[in-house]
C-alpha positions as CSV (number, residue, x, y, z in Angstrom):
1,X,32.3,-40.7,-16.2
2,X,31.1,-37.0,-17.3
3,X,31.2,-34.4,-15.2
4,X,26.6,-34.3,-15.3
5,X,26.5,-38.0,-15.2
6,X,27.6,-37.9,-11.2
7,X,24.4,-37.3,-9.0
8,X,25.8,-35.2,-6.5
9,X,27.2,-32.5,-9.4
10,X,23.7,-32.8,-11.2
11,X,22.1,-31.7,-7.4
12,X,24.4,-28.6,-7.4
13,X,23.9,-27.8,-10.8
14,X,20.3,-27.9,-10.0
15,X,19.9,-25.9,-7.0
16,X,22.4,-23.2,-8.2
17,X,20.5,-22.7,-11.0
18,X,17.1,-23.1,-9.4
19,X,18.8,-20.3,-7.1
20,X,20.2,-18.2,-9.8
21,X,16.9,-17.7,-12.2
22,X,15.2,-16.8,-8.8
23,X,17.5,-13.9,-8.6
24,X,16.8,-13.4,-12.2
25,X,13.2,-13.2,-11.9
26,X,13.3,-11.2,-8.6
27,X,15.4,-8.8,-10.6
28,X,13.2,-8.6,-13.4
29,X,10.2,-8.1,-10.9
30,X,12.0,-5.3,-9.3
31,X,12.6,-3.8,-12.8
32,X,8.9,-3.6,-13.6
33,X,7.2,-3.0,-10.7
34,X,5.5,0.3,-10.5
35,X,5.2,0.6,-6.8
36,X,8.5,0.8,-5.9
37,X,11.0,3.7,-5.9
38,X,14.0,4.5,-7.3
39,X,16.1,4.2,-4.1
40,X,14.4,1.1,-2.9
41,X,14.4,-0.7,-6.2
42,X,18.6,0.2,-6.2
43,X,18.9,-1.6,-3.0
44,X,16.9,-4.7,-4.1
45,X,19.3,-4.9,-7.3
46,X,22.5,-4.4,-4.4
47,X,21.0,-7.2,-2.6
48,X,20.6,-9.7,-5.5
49,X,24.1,-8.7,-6.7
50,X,25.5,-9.7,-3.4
51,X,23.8,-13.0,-2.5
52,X,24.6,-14.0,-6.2
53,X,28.5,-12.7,-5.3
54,X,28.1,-14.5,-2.5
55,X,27.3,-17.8,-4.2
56,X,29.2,-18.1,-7.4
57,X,32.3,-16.7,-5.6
58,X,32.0,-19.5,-2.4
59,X,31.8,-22.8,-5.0
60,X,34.4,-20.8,-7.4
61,X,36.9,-20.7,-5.0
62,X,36.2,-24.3,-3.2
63,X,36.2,-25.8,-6.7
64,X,39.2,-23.9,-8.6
65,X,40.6,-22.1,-5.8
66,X,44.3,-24.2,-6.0
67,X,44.6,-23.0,-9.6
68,X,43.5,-19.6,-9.9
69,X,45.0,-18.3,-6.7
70,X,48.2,-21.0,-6.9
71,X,50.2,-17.7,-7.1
72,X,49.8,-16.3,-3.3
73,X,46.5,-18.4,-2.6
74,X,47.2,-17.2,1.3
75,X,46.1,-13.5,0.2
76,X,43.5,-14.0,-2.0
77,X,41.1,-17.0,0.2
78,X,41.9,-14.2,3.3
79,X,40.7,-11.3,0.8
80,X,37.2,-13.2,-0.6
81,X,36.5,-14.7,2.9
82,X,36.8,-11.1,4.7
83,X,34.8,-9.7,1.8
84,X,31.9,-12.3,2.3
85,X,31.8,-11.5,5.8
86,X,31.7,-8.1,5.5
87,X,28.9,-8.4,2.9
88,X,26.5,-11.0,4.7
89,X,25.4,-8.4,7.1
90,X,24.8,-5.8,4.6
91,X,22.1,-7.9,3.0
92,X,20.3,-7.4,6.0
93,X,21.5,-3.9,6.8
94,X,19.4,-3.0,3.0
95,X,16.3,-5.0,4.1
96,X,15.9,-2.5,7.2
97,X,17.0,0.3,5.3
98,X,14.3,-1.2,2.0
99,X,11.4,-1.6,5.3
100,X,11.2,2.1,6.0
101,X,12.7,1.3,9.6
102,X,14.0,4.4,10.6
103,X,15.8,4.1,13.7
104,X,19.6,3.4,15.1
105,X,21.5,4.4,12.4
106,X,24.6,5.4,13.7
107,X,24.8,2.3,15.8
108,X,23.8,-0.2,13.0
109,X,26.3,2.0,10.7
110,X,29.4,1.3,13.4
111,X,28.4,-2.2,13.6
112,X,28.9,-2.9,10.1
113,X,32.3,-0.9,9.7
114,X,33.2,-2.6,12.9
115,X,32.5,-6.5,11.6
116,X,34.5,-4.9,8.1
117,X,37.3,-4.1,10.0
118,X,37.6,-7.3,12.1
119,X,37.0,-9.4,9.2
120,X,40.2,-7.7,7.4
121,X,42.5,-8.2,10.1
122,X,42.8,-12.0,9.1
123,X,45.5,-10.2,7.0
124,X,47.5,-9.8,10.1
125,X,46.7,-12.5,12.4
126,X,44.1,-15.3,13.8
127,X,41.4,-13.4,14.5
128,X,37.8,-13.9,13.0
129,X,39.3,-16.6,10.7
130,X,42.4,-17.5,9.5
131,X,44.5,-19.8,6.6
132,X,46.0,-22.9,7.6
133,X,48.7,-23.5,4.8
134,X,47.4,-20.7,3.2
135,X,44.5,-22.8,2.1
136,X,42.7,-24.9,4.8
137,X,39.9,-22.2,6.2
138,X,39.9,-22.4,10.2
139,X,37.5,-20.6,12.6
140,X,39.4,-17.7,14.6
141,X,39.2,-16.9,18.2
142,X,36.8,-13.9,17.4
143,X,34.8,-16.3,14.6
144,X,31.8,-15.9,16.3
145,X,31.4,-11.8,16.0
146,X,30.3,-11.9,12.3
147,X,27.3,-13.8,13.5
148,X,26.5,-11.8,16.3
149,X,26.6,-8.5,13.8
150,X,23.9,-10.7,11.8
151,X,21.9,-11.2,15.0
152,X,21.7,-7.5,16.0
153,X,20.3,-6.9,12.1
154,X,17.8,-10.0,12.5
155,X,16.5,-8.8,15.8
156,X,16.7,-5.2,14.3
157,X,14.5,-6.2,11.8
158,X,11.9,-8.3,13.6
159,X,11.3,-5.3,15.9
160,X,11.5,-2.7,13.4
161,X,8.8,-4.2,11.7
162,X,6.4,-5.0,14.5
163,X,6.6,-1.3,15.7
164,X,6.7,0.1,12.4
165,X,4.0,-2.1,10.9
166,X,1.6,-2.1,14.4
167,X,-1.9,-2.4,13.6
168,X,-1.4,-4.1,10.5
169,X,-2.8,-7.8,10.4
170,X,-0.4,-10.6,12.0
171,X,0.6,-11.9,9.0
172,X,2.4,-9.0,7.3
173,X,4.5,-8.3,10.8
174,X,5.0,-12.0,11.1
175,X,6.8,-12.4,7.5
176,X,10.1,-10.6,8.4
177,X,10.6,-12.5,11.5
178,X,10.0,-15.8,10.1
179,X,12.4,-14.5,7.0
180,X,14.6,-13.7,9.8
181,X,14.3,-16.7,11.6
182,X,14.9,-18.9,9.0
183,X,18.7,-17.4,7.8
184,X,19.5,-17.7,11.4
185,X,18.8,-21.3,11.3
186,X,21.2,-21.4,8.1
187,X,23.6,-19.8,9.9
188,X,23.2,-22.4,13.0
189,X,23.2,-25.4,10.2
190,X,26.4,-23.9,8.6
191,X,28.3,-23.7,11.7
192,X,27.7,-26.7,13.4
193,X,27.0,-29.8,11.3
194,X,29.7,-32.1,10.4
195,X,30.0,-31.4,6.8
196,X,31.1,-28.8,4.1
197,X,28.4,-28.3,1.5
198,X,29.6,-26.6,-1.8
199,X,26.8,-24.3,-1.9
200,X,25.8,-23.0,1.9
201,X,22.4,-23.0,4.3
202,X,23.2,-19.1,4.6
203,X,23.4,-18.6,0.7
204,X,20.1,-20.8,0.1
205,X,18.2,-18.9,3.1
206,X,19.0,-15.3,1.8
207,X,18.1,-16.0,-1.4
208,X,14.9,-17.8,-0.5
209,X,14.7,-15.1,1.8
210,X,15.4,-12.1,-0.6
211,X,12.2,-13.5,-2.7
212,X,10.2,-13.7,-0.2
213,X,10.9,-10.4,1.1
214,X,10.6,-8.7,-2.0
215,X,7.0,-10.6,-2.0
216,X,6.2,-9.0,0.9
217,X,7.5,-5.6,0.4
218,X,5.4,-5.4,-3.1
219,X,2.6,-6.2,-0.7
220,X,3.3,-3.4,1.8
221,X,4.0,-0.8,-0.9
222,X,1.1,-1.7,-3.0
223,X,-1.6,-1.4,0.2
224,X,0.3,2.5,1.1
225,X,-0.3,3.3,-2.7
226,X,-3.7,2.3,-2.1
227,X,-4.2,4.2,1.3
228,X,-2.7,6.9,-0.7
229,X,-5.4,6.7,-3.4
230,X,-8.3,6.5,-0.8
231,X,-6.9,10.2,1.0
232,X,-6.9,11.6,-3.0
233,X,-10.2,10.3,-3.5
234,X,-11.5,11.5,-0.3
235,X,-10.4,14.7,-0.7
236,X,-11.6,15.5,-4.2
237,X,-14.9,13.9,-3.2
238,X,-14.9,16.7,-0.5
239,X,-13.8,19.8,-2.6
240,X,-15.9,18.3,-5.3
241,X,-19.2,18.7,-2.8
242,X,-18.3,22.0,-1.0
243,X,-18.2,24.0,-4.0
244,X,-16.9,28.1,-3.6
245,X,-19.8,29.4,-5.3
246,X,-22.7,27.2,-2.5
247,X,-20.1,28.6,0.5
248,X,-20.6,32.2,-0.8
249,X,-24.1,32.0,-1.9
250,X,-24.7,30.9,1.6
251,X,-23.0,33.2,3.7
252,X,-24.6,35.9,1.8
253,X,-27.9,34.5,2.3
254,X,-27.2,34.2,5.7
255,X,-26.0,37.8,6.1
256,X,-29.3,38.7,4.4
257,X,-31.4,37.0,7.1
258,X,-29.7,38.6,9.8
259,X,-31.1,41.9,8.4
260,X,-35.0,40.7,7.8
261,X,-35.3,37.3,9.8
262,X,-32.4,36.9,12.4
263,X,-34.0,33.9,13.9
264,X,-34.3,31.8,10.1
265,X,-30.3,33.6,9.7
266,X,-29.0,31.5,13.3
267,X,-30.9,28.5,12.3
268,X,-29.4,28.1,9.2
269,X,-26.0,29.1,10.4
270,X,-26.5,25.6,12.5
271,X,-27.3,23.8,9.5
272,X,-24.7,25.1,7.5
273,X,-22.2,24.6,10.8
274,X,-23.6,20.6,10.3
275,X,-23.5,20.7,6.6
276,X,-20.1,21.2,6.6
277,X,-18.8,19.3,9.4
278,X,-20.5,16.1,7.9
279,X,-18.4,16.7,4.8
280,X,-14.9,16.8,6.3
281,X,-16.2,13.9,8.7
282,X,-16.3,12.2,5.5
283,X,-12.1,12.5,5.0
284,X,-12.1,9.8,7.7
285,X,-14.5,7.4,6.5
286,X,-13.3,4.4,5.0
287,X,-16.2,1.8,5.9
288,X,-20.1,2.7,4.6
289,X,-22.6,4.2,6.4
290,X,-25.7,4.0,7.6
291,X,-28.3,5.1,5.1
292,X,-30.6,7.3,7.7
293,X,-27.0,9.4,8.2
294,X,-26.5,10.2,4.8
295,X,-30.2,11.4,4.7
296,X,-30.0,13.9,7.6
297,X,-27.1,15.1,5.8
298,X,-28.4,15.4,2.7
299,X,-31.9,17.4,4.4
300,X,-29.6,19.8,6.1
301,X,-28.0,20.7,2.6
302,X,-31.6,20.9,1.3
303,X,-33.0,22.8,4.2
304,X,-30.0,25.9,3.2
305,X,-30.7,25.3,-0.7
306,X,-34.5,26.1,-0.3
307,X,-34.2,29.1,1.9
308,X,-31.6,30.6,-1.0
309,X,-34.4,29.2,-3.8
310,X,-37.7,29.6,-2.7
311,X,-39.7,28.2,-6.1
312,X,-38.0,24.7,-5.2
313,X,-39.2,21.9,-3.2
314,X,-37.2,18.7,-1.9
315,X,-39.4,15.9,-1.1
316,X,-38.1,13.1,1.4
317,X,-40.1,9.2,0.9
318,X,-38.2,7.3,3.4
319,X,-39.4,3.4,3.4
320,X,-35.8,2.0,3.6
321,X,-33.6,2.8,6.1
322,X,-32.1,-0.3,7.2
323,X,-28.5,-0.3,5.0
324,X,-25.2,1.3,4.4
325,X,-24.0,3.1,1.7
326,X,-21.0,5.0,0.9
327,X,-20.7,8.6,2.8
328,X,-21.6,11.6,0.6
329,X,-23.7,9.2,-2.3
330,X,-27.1,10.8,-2.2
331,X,-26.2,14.5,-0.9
332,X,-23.9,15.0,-4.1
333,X,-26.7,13.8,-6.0
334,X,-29.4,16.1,-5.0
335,X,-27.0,19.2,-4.9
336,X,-26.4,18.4,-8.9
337,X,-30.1,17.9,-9.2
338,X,-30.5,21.2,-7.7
339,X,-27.7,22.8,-9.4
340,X,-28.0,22.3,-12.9
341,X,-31.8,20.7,-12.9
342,X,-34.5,22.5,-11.5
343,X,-32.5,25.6,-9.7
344,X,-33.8,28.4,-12.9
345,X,-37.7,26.7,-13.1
346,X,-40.3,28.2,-11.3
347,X,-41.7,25.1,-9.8
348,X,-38.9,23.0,-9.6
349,X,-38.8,20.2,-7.5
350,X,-36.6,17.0,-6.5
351,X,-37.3,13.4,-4.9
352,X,-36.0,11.4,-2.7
353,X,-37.0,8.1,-2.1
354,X,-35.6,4.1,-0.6
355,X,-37.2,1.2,-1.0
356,X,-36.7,-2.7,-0.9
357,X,-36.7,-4.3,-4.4
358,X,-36.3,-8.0,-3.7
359,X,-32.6,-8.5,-3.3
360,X,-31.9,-5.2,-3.9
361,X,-32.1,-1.5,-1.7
362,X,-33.1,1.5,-4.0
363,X,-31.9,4.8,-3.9
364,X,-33.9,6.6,-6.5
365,X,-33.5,10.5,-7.0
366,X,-35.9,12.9,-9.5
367,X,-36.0,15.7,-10.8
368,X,-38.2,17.5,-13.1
369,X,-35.2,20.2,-14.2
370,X,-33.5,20.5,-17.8
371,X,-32.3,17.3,-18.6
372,X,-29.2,16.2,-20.7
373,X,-27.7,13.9,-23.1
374,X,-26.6,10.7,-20.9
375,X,-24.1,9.2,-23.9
376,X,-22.6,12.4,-23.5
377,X,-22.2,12.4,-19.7
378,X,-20.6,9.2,-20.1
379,X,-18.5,10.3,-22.7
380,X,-17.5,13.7,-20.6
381,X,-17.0,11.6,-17.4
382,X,-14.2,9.2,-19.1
383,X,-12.4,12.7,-20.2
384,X,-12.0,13.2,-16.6
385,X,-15.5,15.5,-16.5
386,X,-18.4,15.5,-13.8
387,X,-16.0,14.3,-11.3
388,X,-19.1,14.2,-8.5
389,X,-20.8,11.8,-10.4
390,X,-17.8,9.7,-11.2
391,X,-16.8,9.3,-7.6
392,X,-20.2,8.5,-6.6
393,X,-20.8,5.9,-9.0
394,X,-17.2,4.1,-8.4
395,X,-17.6,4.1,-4.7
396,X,-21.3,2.5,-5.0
397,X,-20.1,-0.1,-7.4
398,X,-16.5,-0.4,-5.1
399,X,-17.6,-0.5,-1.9
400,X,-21.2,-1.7,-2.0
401,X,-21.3,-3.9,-4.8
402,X,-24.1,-2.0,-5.8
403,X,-25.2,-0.1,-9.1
404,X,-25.4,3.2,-10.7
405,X,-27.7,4.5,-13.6
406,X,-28.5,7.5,-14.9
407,X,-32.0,8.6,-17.0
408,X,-32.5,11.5,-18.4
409,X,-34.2,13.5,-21.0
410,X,-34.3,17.2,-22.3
411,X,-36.9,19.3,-20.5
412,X,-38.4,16.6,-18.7
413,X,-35.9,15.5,-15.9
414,X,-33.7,13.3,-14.7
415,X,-33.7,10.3,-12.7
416,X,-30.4,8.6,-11.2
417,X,-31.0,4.9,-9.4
418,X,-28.8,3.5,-7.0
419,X,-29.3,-0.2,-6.1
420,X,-26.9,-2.1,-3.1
421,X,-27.5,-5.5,-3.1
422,X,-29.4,-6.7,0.4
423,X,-26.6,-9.1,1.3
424,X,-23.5,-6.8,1.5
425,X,-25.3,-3.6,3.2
426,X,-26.8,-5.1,6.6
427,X,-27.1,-1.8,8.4
């Protein structure tokens, strides 16, 4: 009979290669991945080295062991065996260091050398295992201290990641304790049934275990990238709005005022107080808004503009009030109306106006200022240009599932329409 025509070595062939090209893949995964750093994505590559260690080395030495070590077989089983107990823990030692979990160093650190050091005196005497023969593997009096090191890492881990990962949903703080859970039933399975599998629970569970936790980490690492993304955004949607040259302009209307009308100066010093407290509000604002609070905010704004520009006029026709939007959509809007529109005519004016469209809320804004070429504000805003415009336009179609166009034409205005669908906006 050939060595693949007996079932039980086609099952091991099977699983260890089922187990190996999940390695492979993981490794591959790590490789690519964009999310994850340099020092992480070296720990996920020690990890997979081990566990595949770990399992080649363990069938290697149970299937070929009496050849290759027939010269002092006593000191090289001893010298593998101490190795893969040392190394077991460390797998799980690199998960809490790959998590982020950032506390009890120094103790998890002595733990480890301590378990090393135990594990190596099987060189001297019966302790965590020991030789029979010089081949026949027995338990030692101390056997069970290798598995109480891997305890402390489990339960390190499960409560690491529940405090470090509170306020997240269930289900991501739940994954490392049911990765967790699951080795420590391989390591209950390995110790105590009646057999001596060639490949073990343990190696199965860490290696289901590493791709799972390497799923789960992606996860993690792509949602702080996007959290990371939102602050950026929020930010330059901020500095975008409170441009130097409308702070400046405004104090020195305001110090104007206090000379001829100190009355208008303190009431528009409480507007402009408003103004720009509504815009760093905004740097915490991750859900929409009520529509009615982005339009109080967008009347204080105009309220300042036309006491620095007298020949302008904003008009307000409010018959829509009842949806959200995304903070600061409308207020940037006007202030570029204003800005590069009607700001230099005589009788410039801009419009505001909501409505109900059928299944739609419209936001429509006029102007009757210079115009411009729309291809090429496209064309400017995909060279990184008219950043205001861009993030308003993203964030309508992002977060409201709503839409954004522009019209305009030269000397006769412009007119941008927002539309958020009726269904996603209740307000």
């Amino acid at each position: 009979m050939g060595i693949f025509e007996d079932v039980n070595t086609q099952t091991i062939f099977a699983l260890n290669l089922a187990l190996i090209m999940q390695l492979i893949c993981v490794s591959q995964a790590v490789l690519v991945d964009p999310y994850i750093s340099k020092t992480n994505r070296r720990r996920l590559y020690a990890v997979v080295v081990i566990i595949a260690y770990l399992l080649i080395e363990s069938q290697v030495s149970a299937r070929y062991g009496e050849v290759l070590y027939r010269n002092n077989p006593f000191f090289w089983n001893t010298l593998f065996s101490a190795i893969a107990y040392s190394l077991r823990p460390v797998v799980l030692y690199l998960f809490l260091l790959i998590s982020g979990i950032d506390f009890g160093w120094k103790v998890l650190h002595a733990v480890l050398v301590s378990n090393t050091v135990l594990s190596f005196t099987a060189f001297w005497g019966p302790t965590v295992f020991y030789f029979q023969d010089g081949v026949h593997w027995m338990r030692g009096p101390y056997g069970w201290a290798p598995f109480a090191v891997s305890l402390v890492m489990i339960m390190w881990l499960v409560v690491g990641s529940f405090l470090k990962y509170k306020g997240h949903r269930g289900s991501n703080r739940l994954t490392p304790a049911i990765i967790s859970t699951l080795v420590a039933i391989a390591v209950y399975m390995d110790t105590n049934l009646y057999f001596n599998p060639p490949i073990s629970f343990l190696n199965v569970a860490m290696t289901e275990g590493t791709v799972f936790f390497y799923i789960w980490l992606h996860l993690q690492f792509v949602r702080e990238h996007e959290k990371a993304l939102k602050a950026e955004q929020r930010i330059r949607i901020m500095m975008s709005q409170i441009q130097p040259h409308f702070l400046f302009n405004t104090l020195s209307t305001i110090q104007a005022l206090t000379e001829t009308d100190p009355e208008k100066a303190s009431e528009v010093i409480d507007e402009f107080a408003q103004y720009l407290r509504q815009n760093i509000n905004s740097l915490n604002e991750d859900s929409l808004i009520p529509v009615k609070k982005e339009i109080e905010h967008t009347q204080i704004y105009s309220n300042i503009e036309e006491v620095r520009f007298p020949s302008i006029r904003i008009e307000y026709e409010i018959e829509d009030e009842d949806f959200l939007i995304p903070p600061l959509s409308i207020q940037p809007m006007v202030e570029n109306a204003i800005r590069h529109g009607v700001r230099g005519k005589k009788h410039g004016w801009v419009s505001v106006s909501t409505y109900r469209d059928g299944d739609w809320h419209v936001i429509s804004i006029r102007d009757n200022g210079k115009g411009f070429s729309v291809e090429q504000m496209l064309a400017d805003i995909e060279n990184g240009d008219h950043i205001g415009v861009k993030n308003v336009r993203d964030r309508i179609r992002d977060m409201a599932g709503g839409s954004f166009e522009i019209e305009s034409e030269i000397d006769e205005g412009t007119s941008i329409t927002m539309k958020i669908p009726v269904k996603n906006t209740k307000g």
